[in-house]
N, C-alpha and C positions, 0 to 999 in steps of 0.2 A: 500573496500580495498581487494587486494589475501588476506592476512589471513581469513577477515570473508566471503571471497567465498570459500575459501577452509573448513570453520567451517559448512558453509552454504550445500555445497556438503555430507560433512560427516554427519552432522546429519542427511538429507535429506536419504541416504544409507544404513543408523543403520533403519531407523524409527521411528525417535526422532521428526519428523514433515515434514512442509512443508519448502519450502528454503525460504532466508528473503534475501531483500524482494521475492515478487511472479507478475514477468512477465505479462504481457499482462492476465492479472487476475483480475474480478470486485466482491467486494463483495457487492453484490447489495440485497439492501433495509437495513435494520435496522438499520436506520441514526438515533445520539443520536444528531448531528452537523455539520452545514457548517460550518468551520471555517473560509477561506478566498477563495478568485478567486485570490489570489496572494501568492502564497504559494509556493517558487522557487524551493523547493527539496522535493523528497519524504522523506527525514530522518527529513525533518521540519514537515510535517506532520505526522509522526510518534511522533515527540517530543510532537505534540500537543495532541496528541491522549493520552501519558501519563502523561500529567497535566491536562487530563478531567476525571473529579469521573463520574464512569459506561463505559469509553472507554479500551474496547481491543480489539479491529480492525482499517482498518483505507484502504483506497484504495482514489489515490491520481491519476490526469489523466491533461498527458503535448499531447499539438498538436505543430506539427510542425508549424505553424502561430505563429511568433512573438506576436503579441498584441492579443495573445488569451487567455483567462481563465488559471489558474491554479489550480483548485478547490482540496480541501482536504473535504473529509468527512468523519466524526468518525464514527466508529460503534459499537453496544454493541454486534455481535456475525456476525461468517463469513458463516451463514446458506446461505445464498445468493450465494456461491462462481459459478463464472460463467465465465469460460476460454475465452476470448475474440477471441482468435487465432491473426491471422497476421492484424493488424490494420494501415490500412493506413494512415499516416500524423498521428497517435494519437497512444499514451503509457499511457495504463494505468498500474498501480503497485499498489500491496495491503501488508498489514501485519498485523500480531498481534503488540500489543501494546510493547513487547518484544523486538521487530524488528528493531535498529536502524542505 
């Protein structure tokens, strides 16, 4: 929603964190969980991430192919964090478990 892109900006500004979610962002390895290859939104994946004991991260990755994967994978720390840059046909998005 604007409002939480505009929370999302502000905090990002003060130094309060990273923005939620985080764009073309993988936080790669310290998987606690795949949870589904069918996971429609990254705010589903986020939700999943905080009804999992030890999840506070979470990086969730859509391709532009219809009948492709949706995969969500929880994480217990975003040490991995690993900017993708410009991704063709594919978005990935990450967050902390905060993030929804």
């Amino acid at each position: 929603s604007w409002a939480q892109l505009k929370l999302s900006v502000i905090q990002f500004l003060l130094g309060l964190g990273r923005p939620c979610p985080e764009f073309n962002v993988d936080y790669y390895g310290n998987d606690i969980g795949l949870i589904s290859y069918r996971v429609k939104k990254w705010q589903d994946c986020s939700r999943e991430c905080q009804n999992r004991e030890g999840c506070k991260f979470w990086t969730w990755i859509k391709k532009d192919d219809v009948n492709s994967d949706l995969p969500c994978f929880l994480k217990s720390s975003d040490s991995g964090r690993n900017e993708r840059g410009d991704q063709e046909g594919r978005l990935t998005i990450s967050g902390s478990v905060n993030c929804a």
